[in-house]
PyMOL commands that place a pseudoatom at each C-alpha (Angstrom):
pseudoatom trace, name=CA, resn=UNK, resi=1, chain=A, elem=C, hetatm=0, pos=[11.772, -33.638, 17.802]
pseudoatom trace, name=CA, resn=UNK, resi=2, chain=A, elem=C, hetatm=0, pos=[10.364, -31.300, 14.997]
pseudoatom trace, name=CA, resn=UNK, resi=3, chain=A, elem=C, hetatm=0, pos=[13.226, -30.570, 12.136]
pseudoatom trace, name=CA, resn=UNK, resi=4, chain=A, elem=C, hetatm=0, pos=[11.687, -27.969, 9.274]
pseudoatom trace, name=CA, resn=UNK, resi=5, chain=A, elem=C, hetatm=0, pos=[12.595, -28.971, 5.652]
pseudoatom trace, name=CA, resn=UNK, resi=6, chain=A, elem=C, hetatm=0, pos=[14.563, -25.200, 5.573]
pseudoatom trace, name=CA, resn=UNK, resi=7, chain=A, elem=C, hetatm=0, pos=[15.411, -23.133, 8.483]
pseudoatom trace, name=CA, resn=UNK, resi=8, chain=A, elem=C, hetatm=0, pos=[12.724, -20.527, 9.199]
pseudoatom trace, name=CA, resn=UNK, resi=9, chain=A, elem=C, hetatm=0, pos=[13.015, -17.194, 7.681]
pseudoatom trace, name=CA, resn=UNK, resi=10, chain=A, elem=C, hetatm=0, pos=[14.228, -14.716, 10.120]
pseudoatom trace, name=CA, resn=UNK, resi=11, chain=A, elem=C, hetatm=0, pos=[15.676, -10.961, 9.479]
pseudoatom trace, name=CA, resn=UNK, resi=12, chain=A, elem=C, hetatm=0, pos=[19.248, -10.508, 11.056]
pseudoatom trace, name=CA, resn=UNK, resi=13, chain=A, elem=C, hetatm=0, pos=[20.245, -7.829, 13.523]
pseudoatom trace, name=CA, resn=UNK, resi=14, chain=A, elem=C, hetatm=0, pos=[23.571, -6.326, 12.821]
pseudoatom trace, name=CA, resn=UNK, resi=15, chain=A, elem=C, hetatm=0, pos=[26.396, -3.592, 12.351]
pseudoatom trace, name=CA, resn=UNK, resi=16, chain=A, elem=C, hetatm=0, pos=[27.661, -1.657, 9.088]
pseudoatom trace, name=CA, resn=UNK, resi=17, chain=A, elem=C, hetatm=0, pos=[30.697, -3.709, 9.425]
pseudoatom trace, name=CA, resn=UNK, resi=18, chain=A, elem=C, hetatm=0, pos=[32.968, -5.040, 6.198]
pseudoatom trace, name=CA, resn=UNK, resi=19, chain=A, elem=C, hetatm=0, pos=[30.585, -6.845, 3.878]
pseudoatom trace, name=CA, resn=UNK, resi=20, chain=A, elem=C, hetatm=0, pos=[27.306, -7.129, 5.963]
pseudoatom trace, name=CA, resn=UNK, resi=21, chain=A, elem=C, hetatm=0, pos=[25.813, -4.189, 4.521]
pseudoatom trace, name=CA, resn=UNK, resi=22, chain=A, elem=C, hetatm=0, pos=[26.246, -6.038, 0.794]
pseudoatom trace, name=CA, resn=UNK, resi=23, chain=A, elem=C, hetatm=0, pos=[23.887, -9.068, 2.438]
pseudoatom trace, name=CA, resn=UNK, resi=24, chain=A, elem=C, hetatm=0, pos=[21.670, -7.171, 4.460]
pseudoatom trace, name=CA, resn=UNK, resi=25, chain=A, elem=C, hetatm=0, pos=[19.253, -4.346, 3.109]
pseudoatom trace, name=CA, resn=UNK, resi=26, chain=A, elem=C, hetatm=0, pos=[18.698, -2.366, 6.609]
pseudoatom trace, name=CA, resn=UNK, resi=27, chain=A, elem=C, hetatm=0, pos=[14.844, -1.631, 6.888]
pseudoatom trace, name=CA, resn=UNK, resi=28, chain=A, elem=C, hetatm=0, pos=[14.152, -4.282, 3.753]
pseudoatom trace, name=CA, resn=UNK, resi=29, chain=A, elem=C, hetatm=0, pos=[15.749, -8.016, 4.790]
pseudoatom trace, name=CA, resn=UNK, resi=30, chain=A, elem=C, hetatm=0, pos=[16.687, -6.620, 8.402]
pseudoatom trace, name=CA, resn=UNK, resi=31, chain=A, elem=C, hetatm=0, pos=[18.587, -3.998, 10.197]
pseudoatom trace, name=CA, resn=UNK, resi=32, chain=A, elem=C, hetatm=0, pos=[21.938, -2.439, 10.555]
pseudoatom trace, name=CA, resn=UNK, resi=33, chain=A, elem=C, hetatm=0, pos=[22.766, -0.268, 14.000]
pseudoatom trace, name=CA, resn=UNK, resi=34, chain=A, elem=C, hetatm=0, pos=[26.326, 1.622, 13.571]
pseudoatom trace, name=CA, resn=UNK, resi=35, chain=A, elem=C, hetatm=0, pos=[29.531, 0.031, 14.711]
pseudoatom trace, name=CA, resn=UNK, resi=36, chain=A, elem=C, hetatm=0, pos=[29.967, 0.616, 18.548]
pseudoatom trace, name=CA, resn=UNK, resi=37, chain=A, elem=C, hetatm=0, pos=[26.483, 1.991, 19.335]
pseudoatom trace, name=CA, resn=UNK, resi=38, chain=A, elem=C, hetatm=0, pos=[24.979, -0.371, 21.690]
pseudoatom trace, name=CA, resn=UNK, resi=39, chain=A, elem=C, hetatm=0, pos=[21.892, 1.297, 22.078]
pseudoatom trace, name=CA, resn=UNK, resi=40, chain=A, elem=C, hetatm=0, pos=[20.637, 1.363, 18.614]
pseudoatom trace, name=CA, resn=UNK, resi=41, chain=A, elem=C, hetatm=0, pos=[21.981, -2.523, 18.039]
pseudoatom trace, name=CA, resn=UNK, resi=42, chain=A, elem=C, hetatm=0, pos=[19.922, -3.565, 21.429]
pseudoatom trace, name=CA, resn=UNK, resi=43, chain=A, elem=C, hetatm=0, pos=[17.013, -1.420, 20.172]
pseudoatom trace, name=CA, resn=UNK, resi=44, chain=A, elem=C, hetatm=0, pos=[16.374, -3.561, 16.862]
pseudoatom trace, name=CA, resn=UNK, resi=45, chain=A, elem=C, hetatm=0, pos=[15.402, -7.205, 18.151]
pseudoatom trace, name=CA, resn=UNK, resi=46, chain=A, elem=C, hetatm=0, pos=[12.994, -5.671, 20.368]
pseudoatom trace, name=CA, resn=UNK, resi=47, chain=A, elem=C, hetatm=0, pos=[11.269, -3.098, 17.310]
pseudoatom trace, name=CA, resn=UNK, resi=48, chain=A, elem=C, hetatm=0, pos=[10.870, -6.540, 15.438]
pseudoatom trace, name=CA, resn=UNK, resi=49, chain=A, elem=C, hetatm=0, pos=[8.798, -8.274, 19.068]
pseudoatom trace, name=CA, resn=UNK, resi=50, chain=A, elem=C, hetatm=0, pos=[7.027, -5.659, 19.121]
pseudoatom trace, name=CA, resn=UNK, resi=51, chain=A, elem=C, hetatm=0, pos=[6.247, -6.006, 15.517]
pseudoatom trace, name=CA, resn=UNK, resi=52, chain=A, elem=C, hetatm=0, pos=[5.718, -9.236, 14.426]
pseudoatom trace, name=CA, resn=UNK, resi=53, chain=A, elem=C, hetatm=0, pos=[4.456, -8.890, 10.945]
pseudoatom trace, name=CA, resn=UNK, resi=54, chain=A, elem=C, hetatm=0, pos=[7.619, -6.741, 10.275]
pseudoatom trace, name=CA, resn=UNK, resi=55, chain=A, elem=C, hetatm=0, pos=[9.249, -9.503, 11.527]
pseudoatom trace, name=CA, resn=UNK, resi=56, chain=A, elem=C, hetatm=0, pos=[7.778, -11.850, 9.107]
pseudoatom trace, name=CA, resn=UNK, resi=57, chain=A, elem=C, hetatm=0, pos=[8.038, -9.200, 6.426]
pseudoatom trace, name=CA, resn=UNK, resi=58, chain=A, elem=C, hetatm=0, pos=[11.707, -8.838, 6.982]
pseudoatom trace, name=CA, resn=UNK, resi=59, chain=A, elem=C, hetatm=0, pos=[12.439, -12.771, 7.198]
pseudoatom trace, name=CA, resn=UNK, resi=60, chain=A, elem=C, hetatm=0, pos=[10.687, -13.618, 4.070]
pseudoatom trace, name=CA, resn=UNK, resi=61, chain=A, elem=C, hetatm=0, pos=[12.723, -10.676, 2.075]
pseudoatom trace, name=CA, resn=UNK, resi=62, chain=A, elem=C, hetatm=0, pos=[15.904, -11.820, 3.635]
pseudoatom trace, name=CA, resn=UNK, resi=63, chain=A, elem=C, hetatm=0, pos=[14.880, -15.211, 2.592]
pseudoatom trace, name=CA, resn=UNK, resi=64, chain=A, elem=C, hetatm=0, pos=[14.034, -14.471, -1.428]
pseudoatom trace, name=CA, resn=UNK, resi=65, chain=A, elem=C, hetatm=0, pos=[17.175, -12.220, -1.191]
pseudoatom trace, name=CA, resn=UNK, resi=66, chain=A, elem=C, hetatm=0, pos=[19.106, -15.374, 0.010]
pseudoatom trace, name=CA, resn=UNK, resi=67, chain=A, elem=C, hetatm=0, pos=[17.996, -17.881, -2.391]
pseudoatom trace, name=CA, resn=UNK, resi=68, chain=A, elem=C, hetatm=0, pos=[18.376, -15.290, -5.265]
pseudoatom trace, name=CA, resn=UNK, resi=69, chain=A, elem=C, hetatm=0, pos=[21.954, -14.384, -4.521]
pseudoatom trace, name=CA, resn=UNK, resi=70, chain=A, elem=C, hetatm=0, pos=[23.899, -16.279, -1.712]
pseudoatom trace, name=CA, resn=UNK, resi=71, chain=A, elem=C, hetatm=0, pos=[23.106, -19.974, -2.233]
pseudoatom trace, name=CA, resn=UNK, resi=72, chain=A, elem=C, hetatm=0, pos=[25.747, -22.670, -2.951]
pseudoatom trace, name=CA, resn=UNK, resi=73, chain=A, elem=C, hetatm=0, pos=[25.069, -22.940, -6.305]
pseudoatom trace, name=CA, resn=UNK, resi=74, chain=A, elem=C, hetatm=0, pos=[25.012, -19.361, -7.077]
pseudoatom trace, name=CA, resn=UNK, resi=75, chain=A, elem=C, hetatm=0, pos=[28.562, -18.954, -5.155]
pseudoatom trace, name=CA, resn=UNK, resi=76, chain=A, elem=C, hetatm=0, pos=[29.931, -21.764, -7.074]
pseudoatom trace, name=CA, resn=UNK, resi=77, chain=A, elem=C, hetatm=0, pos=[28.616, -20.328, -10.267]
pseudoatom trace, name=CA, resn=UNK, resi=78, chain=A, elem=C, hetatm=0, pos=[30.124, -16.827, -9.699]
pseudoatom trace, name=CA, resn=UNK, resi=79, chain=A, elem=C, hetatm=0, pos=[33.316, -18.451, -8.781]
pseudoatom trace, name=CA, resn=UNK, resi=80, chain=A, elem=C, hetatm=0, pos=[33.795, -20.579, -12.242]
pseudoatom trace, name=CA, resn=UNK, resi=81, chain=A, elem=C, hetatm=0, pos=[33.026, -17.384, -13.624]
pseudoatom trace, name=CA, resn=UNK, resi=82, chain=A, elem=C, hetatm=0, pos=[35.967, -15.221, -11.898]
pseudoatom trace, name=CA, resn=UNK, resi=83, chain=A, elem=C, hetatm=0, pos=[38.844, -18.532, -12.230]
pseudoatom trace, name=CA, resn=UNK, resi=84, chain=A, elem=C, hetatm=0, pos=[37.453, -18.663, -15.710]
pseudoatom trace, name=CA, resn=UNK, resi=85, chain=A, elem=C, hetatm=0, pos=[38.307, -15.654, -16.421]
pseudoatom trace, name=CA, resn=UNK, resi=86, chain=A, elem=C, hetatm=0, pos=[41.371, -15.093, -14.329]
pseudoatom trace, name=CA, resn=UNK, resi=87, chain=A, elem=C, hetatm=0, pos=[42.840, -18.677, -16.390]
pseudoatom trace, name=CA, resn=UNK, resi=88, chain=A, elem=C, hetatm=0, pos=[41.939, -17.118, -19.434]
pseudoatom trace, name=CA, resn=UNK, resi=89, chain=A, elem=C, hetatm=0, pos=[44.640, -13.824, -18.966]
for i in range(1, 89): cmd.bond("trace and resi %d" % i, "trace and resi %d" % (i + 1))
show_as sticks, trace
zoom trace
């Protein structure tokens, strides 16, 4: 069986819901349908078929947007920084 080194780099499908608009740039790293309207979320994965270098375009952004702002080490940096400075009041 065939494990990648890193998981491929795939845009995400989703709703405006609580902080998934903060992760995902709709258009950019993937797309955002509105809350309850299942026609526009069902329409997205099938745009990105039909367009597979979008597809790629979006994965790789949502990638470089991943390991410049979400990985471990950049959560456990920005959370020194916020008990740093709630220990320090």
């Amino acid at each position: 069986m065939y494990l990648p080194s890193r998981p491929p780099s795939l845009p995400v499908v989703s709703t405006f819901e609580g902080g998934i608009p903060d992760m995902v740039d709709d258009g950019v790293t993937g797309f955002l349908a509105p809350q309850h309207d299942v026609g526009a979320l069902a329409g997205k994965p099938e745009e990105l078929i039909r367009n597979p270098g979008m597809h790629q375009q979006m994965g790789c952004s949502g990638r470089e947007k991943f390991e410049k702002e979400f990985t471990l080490e950049k959560f456990e940096n920005r959370l020194t920084v916020i008990l740093t400075g709630v220990a320090g009041k």
